[in-house]
Backbone as CSV, one residue per row, in Angstrom:
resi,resn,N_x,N_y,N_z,CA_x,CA_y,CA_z,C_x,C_y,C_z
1,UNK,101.865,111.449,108.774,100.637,112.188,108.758,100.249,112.501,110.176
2,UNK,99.296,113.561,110.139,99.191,114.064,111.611,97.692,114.443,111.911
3,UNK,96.891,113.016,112.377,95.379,113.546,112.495,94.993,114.026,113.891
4,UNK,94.423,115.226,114.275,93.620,115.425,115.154,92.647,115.139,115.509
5,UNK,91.745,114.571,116.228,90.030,114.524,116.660,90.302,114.783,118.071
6,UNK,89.066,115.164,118.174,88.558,115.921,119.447,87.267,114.969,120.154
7,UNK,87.873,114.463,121.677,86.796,113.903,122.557,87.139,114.476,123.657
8,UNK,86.157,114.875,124.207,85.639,115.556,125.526,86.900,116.530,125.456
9,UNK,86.995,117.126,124.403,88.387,118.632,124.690,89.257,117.983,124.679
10,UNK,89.852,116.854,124.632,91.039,116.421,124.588,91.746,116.497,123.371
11,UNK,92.418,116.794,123.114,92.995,116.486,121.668,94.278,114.845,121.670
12,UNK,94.002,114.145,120.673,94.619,113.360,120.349,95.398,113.422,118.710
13,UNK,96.546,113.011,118.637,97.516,113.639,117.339,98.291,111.860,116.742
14,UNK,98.536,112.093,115.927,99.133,110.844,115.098,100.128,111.153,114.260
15,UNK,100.952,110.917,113.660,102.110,111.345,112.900,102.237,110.125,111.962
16,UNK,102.512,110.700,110.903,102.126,109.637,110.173,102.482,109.885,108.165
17,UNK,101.443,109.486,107.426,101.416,110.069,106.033,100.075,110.076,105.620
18,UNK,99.968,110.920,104.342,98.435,111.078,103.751,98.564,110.716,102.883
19,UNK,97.364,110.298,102.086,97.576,110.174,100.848,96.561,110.884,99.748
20,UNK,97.247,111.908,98.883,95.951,113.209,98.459,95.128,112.582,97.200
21,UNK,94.034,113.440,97.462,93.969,113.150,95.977,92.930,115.168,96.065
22,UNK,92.393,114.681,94.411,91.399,115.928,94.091,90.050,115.704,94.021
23,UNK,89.113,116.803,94.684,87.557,116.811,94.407,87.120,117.955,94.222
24,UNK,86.874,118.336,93.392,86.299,119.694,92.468,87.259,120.709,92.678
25,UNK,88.256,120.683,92.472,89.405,121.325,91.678,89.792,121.572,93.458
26,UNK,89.842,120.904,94.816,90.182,120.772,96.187,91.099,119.974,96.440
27,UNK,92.608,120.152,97.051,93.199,119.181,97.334,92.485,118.267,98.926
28,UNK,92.440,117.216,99.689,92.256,116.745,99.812,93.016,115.567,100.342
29,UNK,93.050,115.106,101.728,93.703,113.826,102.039,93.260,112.968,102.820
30,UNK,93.446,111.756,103.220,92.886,110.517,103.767,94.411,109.837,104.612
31,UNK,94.270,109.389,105.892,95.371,108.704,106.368,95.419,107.464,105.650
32,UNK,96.856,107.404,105.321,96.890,106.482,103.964,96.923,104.937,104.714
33,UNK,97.138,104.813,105.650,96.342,103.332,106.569,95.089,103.001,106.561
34,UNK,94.197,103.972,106.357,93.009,103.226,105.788,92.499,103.072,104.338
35,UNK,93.548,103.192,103.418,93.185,103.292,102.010,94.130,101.362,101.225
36,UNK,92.654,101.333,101.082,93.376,99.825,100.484,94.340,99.948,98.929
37,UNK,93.587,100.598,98.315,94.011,100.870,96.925,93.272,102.194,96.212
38,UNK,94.555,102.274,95.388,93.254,102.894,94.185,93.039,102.532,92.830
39,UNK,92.016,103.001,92.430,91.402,102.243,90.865,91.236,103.290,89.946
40,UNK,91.906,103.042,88.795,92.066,104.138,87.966,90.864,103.669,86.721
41,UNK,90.400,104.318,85.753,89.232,103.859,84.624,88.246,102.526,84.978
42,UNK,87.473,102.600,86.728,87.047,101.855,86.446,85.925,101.828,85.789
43,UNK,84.642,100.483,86.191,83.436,100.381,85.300,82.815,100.386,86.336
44,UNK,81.556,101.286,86.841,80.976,100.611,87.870,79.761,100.762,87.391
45,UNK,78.651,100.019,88.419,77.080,99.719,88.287,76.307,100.509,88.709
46,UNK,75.452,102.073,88.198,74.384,102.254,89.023,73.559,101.730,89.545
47,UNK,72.909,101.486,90.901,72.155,100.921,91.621,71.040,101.711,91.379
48,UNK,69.279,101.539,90.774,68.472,101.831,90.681,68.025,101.992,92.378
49,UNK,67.214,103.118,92.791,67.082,103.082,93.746,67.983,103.133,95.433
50,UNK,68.886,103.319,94.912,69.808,103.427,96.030,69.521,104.637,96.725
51,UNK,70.123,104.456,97.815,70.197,106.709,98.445,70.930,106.747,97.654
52,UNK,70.907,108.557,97.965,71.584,109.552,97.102,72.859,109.280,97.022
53,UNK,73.819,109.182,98.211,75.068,109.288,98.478,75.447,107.981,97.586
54,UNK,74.872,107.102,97.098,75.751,105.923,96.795,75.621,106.089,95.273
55,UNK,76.799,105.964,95.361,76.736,106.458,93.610,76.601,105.062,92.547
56,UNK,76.999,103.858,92.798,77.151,102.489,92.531,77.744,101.246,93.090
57,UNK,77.885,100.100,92.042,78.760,99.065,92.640,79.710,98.754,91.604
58,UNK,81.144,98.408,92.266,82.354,98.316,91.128,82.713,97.030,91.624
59,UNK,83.275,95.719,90.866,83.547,94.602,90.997,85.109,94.737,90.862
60,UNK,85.732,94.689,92.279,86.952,94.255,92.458,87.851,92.982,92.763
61,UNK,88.468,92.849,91.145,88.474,91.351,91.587,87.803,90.086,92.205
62,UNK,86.779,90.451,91.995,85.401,89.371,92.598,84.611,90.064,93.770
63,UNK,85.401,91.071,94.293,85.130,91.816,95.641,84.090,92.802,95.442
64,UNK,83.023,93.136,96.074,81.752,93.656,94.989,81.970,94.868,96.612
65,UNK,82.444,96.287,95.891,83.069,97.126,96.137,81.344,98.557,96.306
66,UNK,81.231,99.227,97.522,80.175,99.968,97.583,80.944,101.490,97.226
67,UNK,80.356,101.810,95.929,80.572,103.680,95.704,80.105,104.391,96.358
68,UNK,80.832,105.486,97.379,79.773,106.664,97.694,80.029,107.842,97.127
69,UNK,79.321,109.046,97.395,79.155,110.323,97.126,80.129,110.993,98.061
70,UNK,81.368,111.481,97.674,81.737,111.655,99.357,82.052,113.636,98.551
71,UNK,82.168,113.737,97.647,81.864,115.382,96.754,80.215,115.532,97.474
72,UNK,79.489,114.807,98.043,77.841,115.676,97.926,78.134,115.355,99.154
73,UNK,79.011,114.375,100.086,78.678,114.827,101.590,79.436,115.781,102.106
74,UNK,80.488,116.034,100.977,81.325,117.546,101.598,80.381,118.778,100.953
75,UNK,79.582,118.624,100.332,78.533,119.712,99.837,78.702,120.374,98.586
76,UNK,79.288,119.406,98.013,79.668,119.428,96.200,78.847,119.068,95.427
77,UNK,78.696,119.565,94.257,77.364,119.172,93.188,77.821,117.800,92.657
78,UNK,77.291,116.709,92.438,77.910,115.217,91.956,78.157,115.791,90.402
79,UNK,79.251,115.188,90.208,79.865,115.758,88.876,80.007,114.151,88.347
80,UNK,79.617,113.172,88.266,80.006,112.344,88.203,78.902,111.694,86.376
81,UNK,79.187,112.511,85.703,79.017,111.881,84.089,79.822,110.636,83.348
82,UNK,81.010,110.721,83.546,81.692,109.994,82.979,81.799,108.216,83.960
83,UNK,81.714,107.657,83.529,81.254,106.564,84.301,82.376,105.638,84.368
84,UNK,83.838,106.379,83.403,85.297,105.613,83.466,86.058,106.748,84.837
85,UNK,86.192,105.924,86.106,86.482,107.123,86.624,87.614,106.706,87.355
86,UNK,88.071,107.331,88.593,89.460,107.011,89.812,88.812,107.329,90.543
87,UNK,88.861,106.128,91.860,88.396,105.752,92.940,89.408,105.440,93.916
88,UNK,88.890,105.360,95.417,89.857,105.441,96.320,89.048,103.854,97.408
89,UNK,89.696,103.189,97.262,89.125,101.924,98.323,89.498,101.942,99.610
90,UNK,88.745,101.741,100.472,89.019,102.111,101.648,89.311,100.360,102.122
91,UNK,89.825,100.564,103.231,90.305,99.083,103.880,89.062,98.620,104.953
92,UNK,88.845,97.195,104.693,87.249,96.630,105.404,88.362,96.168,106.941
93,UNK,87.712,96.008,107.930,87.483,95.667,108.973,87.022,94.389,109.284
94,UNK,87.521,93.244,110.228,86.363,92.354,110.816,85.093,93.045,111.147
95,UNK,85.104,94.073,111.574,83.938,94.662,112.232,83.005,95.151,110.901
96,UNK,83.556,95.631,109.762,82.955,95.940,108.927,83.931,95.288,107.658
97,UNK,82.712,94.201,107.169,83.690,93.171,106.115,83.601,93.759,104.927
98,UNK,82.423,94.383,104.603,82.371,95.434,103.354,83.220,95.872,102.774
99,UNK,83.706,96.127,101.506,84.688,96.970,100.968,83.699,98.801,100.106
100,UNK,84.294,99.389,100.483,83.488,101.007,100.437,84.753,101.534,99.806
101,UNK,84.254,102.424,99.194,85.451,103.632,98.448,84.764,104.708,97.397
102,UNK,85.532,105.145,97.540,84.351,107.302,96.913,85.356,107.264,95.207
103,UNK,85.017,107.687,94.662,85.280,108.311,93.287,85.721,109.776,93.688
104,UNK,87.008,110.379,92.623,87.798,111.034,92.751,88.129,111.385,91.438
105,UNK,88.199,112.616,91.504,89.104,113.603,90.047,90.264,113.156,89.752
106,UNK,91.264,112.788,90.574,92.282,112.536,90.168,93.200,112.320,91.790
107,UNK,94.206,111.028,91.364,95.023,111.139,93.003,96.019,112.314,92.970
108,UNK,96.678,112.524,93.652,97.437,113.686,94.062,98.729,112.405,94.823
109,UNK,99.436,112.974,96.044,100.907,112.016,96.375,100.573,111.657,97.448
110,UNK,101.446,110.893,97.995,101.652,110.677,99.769,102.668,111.967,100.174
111,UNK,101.717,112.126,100.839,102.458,113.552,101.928,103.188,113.097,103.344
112,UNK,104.378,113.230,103.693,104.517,113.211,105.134,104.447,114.797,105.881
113,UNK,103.852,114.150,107.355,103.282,115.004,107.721,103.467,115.126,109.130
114,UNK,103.868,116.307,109.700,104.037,116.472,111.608,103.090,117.554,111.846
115,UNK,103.626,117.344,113.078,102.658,118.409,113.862,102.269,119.940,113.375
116,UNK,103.634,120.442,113.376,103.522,121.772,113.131,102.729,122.285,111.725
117,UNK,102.630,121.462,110.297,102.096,121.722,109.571,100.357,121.226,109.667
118,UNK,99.785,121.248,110.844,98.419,120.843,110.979,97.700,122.152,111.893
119,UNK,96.243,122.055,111.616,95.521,123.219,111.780,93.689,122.905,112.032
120,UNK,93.483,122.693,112.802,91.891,122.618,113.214,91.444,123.102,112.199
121,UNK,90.285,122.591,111.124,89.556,123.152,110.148,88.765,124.371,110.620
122,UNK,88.813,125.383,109.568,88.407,126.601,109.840,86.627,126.378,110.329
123,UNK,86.107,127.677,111.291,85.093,127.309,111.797,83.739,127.753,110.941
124,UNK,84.062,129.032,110.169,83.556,129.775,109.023,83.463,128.888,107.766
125,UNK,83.860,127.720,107.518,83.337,126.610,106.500,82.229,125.932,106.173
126,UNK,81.105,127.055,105.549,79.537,126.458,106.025,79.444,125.433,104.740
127,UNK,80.800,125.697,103.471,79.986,124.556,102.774,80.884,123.358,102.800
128,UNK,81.377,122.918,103.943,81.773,121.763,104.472,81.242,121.166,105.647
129,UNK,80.890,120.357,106.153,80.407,119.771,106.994,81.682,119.346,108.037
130,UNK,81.727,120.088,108.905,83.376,120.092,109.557,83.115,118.243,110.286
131,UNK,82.272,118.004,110.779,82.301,116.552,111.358,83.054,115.509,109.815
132,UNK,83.464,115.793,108.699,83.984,115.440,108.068,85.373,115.398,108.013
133,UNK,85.436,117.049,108.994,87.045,117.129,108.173,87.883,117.211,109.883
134,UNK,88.623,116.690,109.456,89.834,116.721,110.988,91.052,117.346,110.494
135,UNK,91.339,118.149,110.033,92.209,119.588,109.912,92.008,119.347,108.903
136,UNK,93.512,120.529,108.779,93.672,121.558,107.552,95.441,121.429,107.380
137,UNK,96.031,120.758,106.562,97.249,120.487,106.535,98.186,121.709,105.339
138,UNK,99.072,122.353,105.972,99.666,123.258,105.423,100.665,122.627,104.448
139,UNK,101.196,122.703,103.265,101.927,122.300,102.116,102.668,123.632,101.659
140,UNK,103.523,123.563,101.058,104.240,124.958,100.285,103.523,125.176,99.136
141,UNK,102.332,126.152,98.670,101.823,126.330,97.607,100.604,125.894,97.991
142,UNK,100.181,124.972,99.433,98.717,124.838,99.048,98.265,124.035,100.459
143,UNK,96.890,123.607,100.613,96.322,123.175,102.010,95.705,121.991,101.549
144,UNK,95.764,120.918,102.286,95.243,120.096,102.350,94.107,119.686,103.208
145,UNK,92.988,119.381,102.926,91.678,119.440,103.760,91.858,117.951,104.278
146,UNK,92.342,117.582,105.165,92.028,115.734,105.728,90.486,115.451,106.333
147,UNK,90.182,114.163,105.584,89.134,113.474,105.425,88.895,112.686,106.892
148,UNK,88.082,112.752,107.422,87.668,111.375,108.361,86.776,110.577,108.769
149,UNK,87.589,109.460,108.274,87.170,108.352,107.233,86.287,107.676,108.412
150,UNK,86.232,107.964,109.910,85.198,106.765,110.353,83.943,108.196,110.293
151,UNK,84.001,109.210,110.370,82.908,110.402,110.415,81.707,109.828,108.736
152,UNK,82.620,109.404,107.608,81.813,109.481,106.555,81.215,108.305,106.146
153,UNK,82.097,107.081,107.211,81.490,105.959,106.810,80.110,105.597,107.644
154,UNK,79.906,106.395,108.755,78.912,106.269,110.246,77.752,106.781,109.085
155,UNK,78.282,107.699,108.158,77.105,108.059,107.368,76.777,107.443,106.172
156,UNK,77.107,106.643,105.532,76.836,105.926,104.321,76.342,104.744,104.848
C-alpha cells in the first residue's frame, strides 16, 4: 500500500497493502496495519445520548469496542437501520488503549499497492472532507478513496 500525507510540503510515501471495504455503494481503503479485525453480523448497543458520530458499543470478546459514524464524517447520510451489521476494528495503541472501529456495507480485498497507482485526492470534492482522505488509489475498473485513520480518530 502506498500512503501519502503532507507536512510542511513535504511529501512522505509508504508501500505497502490496503484493505477495502464499501460505504454507500464507494470503494474505499484503510492501511491494513492499522486494522485489527473485522466483524461480520455483529450486535451492538446504542448509547442514549452519545454525539452524533458514535453510533454504539459492540462487546468484543469482553473488549467493549467504540462504534463511529465514519459514512457521516465523510458526509454520508447514516444508513445504519439494520443493527446486524460488518464492522472494521481498528488496532488500540499504548497511547490509546481503546478499541474504536466504524461499521461498513460490506469488506471488499487486500489490495497491493505502489507508487505509481496513487493520486492526491481530488481538490473539487466538497462532499468529502479531504483532511480524511490521503489519496485516491487507481485499480483496473475502479478507485479507491484511502482513509486516514489518525485524521478520523483526532475527531471522534
Amino acid at each position: 500500500m502506498l500512503l501519502k500525507w503532507r507536512l510542511k510540503k513535504e511529501v512522505f510515501t509508504i508501500k505497502g497493502k490496503l484493505l477495502t471495504f464499501y460505504l454507500n455503494n464507494q470503494l474505499y481503503g484503510i492501511d491494513i496495519t492499522a486494522v485489527k479485525e473485522i466483524n461480520r453480523n455483529i450486535d451492538y448497543t446504542i448509547v442514549p445520548g452519545a454525539p452524533q458520530h458514535i453510533i454504539g458499543l459492540f462487546n468484543m470478546r469482553g473488549q467493549i469496542v467504540t462504534l463511529f459514524d465514519l459514512s457521516g464524517m465523510l458526509g454520508y447520510k447514516r444508513v445504519y437501520e439494520n443493527k446486524k451489521a460488518s464492522c472494521i476494528i481498528l488496532k488500540n495503541t499504548p497511547a490509546e488503549p481503546d478499541y474504536t472501529g466504524f461499521l461498513i456495507a460490506y469488506p471488499g480485498s487486500v489490495v497491493d499497492v505502489n507508487e505509481d497507482m496513487c493520486e492526491p485526492p481530488p481538490a473539487n470534492a466538497k462532499n468529502i472532507d479531504n483532511n480524511y482522505i490521503t489519496e485516491v488509489v487507481k485499480i483496473p475498473g475502479e478507485l479507491i478513496t484511502v482513509i486516514n485513520k489518525q485524521a478520523i480518530l483526532n475527531d471522534i
